[in-house]
C-alpha positions as CSV (number, residue, x, y, z in Angstrom):
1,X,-10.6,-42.8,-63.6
2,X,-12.5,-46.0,-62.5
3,X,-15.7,-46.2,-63.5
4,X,-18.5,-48.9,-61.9
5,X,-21.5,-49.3,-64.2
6,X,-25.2,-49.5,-62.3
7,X,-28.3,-50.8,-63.6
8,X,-31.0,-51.5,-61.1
9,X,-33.4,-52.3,-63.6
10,X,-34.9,-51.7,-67.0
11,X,-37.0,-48.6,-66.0
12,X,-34.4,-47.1,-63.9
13,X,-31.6,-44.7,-64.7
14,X,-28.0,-46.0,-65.3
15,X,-25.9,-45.3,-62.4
16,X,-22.0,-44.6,-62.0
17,X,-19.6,-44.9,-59.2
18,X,-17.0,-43.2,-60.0
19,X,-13.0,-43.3,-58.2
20,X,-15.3,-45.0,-55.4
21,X,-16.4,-42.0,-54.0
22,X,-18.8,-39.8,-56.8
23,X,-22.2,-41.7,-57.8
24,X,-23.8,-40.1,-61.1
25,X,-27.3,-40.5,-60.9
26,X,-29.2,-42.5,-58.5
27,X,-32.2,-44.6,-60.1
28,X,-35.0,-45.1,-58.8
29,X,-34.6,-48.6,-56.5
30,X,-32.1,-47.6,-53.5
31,X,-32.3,-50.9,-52.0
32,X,-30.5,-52.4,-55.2
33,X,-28.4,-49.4,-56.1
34,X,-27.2,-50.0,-52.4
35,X,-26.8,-53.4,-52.3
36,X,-24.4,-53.2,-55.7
37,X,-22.0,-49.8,-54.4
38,X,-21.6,-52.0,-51.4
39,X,-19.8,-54.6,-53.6
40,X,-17.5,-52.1,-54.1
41,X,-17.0,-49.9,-51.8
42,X,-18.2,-49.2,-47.9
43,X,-21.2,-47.4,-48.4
44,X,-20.0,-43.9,-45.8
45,X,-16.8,-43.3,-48.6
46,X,-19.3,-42.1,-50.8
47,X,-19.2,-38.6,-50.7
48,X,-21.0,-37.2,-53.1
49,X,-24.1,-37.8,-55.2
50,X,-23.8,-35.8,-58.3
51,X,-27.6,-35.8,-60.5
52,X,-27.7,-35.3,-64.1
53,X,-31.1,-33.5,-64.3
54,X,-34.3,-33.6,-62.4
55,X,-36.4,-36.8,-63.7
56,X,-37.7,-39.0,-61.3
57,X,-35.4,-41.9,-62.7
58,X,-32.5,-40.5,-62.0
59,X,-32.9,-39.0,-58.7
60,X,-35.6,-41.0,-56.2
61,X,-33.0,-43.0,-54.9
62,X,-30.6,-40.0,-54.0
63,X,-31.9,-39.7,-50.8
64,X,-32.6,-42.8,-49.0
65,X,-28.8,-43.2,-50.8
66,X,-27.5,-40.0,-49.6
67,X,-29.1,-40.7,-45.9
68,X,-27.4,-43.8,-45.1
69,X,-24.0,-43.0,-46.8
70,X,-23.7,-38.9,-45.4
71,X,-23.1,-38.3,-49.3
72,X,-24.0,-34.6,-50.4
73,X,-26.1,-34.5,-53.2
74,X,-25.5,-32.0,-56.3
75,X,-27.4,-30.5,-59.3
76,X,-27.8,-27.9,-61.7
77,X,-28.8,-24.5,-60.3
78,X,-32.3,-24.6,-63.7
79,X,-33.3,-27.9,-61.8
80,X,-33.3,-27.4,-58.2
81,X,-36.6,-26.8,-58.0
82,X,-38.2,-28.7,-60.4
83,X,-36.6,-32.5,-58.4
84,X,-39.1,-32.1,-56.2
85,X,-42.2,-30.9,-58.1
86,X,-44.4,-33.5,-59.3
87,X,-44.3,-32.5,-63.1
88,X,-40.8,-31.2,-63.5
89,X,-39.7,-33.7,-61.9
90,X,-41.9,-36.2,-64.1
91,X,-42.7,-38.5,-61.0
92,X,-46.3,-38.6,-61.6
93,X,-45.3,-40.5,-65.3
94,X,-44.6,-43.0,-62.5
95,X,-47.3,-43.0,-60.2
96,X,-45.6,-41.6,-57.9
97,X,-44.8,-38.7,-55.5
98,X,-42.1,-35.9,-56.3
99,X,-38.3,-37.1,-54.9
100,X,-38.0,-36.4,-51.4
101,X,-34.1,-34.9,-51.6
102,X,-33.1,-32.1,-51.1
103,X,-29.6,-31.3,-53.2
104,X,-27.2,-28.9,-51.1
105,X,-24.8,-28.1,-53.7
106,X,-25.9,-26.2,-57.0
107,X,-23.6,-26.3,-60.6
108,X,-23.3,-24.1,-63.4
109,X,-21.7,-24.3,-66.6
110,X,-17.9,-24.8,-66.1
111,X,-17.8,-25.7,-62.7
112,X,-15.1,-28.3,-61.5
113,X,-15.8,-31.1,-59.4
114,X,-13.1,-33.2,-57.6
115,X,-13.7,-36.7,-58.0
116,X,-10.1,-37.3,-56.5
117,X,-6.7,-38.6,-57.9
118,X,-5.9,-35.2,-59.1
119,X,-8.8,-35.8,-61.6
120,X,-12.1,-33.8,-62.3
121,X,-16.0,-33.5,-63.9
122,X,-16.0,-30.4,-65.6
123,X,-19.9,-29.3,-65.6
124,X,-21.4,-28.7,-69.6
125,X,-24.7,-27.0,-69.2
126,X,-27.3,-29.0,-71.9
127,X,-30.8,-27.7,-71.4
128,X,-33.2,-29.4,-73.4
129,X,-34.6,-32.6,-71.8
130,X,-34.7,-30.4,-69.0
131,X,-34.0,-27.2,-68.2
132,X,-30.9,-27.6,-65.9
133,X,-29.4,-31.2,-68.0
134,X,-26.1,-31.5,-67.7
135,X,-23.0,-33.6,-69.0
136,X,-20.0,-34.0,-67.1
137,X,-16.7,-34.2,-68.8
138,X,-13.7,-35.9,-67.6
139,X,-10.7,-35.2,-69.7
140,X,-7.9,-36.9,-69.0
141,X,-9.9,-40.0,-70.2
142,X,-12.0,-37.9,-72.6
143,X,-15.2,-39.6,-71.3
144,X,-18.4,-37.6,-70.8
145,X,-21.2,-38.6,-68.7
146,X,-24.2,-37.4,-71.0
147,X,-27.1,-37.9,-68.8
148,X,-30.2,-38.1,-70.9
149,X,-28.9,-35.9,-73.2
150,X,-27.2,-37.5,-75.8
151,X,-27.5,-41.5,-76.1
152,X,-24.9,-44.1,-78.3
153,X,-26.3,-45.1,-81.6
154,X,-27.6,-41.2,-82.4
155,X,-30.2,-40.6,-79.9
156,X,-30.9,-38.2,-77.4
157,X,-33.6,-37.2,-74.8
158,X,-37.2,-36.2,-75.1
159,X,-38.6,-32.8,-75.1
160,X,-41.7,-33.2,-74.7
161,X,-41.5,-32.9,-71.0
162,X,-43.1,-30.7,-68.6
163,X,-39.5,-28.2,-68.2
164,X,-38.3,-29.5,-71.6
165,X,-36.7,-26.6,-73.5
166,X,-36.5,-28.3,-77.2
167,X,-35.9,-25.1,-79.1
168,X,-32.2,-25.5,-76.9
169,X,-31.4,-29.0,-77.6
170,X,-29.5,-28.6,-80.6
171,X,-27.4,-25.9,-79.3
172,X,-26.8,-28.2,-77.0
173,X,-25.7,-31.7,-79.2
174,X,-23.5,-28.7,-81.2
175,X,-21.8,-28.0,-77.8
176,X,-21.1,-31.5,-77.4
177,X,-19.7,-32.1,-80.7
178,X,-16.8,-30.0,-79.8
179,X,-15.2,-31.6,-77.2
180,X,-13.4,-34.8,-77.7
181,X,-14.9,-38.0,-76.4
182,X,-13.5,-41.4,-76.3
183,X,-16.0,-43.3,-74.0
184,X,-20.0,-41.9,-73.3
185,X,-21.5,-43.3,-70.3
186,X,-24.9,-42.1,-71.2
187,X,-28.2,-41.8,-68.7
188,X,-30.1,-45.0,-69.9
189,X,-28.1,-48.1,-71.5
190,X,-24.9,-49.6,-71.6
191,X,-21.6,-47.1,-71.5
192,X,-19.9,-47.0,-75.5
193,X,-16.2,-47.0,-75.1
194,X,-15.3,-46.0,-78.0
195,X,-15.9,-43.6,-80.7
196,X,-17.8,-41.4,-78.5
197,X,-17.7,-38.5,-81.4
198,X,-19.1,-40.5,-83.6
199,X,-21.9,-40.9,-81.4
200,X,-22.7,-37.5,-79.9
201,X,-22.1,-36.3,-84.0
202,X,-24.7,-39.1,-85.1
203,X,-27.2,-37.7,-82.4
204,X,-27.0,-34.2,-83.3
205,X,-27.6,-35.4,-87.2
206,X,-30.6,-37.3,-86.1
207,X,-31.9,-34.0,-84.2
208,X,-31.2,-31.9,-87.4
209,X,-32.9,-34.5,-89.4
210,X,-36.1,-34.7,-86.9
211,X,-36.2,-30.5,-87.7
212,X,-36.2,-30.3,-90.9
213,X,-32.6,-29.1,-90.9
């Protein structure tokens, strides 16, 4: 699996290109998003633009990204909804309006997405930070795309969102902790790649800790 790390800027999501064809997450500026895929790849082989929750920094730029590529857009079946609402979506922490896309296809837990060369996501439902997070696991690489879920260095996403669902997160973490990971390309800041159980098991301490567990 080839993996192309994004960074628009500091308040923007991180965004992944992934086998050239599959972005995860879009961030919020689709002029620069743009103008780095197109260092890689021509912009119509994108196909599909896969969203890792609902929040305004991951998503605004899905669509202007999705119009001028032809790229679908995908997310979990908890968030549809809530991308283009003002709260759920978190846009007005932003000043702004709610994203204007308008995701075709909808995931649930387990689901297999083709991200070519005989290689696949596999969908891990994590509400928490919202109600329809997700993770995507790749596992012939054991990486896992954790969205804002789980972040290197023990953390993990708020829940004090409008859609948050804290009393779920740590079912969630516990989830996570089972599968092996090797590399964590994680929603905000630079991918780890290595000792990706360490991590995740360092963030679901942390969350213990924070309860009183």
């Amino acid at each position: 699996m080839e993996v192309r790390y994004i960074c628009p800027t500091a308040y923007d999501s991180s965004v992944y290109l992934v086998n050239g064809k599959v972005l995860i997450d879009a961030g919020m500026n689709s002029d620069l998003v743009i103008k780095q895929l197109e260092k890689y790849i021509k912009l119509t082989d994108l196909e599909l633009i896969v969203l890792t929750h609902c929040h305004y920094d991951h998503t605004a730029a899905a669509a202007a990204i999705s119009e001028k590529s032809g790229a679908k857009v995908g997310i979990h079946k908890a968030d549809l909804e809530g991308i283009n609402d003002e709260y759920f979506s978190v846009s007005m922490l932003f000043g702004e309006q709610a994203p204007e896309v308008r995701p075709t296809i909808t995931y649930e837990e387990g689901d297999k997405i083709d991200i070519g060369n005989g290689e696949y996501l596999e969908v891990i439902h994590t509400p928490g930070h919202s109600k329809g997070s997700i993770c995507l696991y790749e596992p012939a690489s054991k990486s896992l795309f954790s969205g804002d879920t789980v972040f290197p260095g023990g953390g993990f996403g708020r829940m004090d969102f409008e859609g948050s669902e804290p009393e779920k997160m740590a079912g969630s973490i516990e989830k996570l902790t089972k599968i092996d990971v090797k590399a964590l390309y994680s929603g905000h800041g630079a991918p780890a790649d290595r000792d990706g159980n360490n991590q995740i098991m360092a963030s679901y301490r942390m969350l213990k800790m924070m309860m009183g567990e």
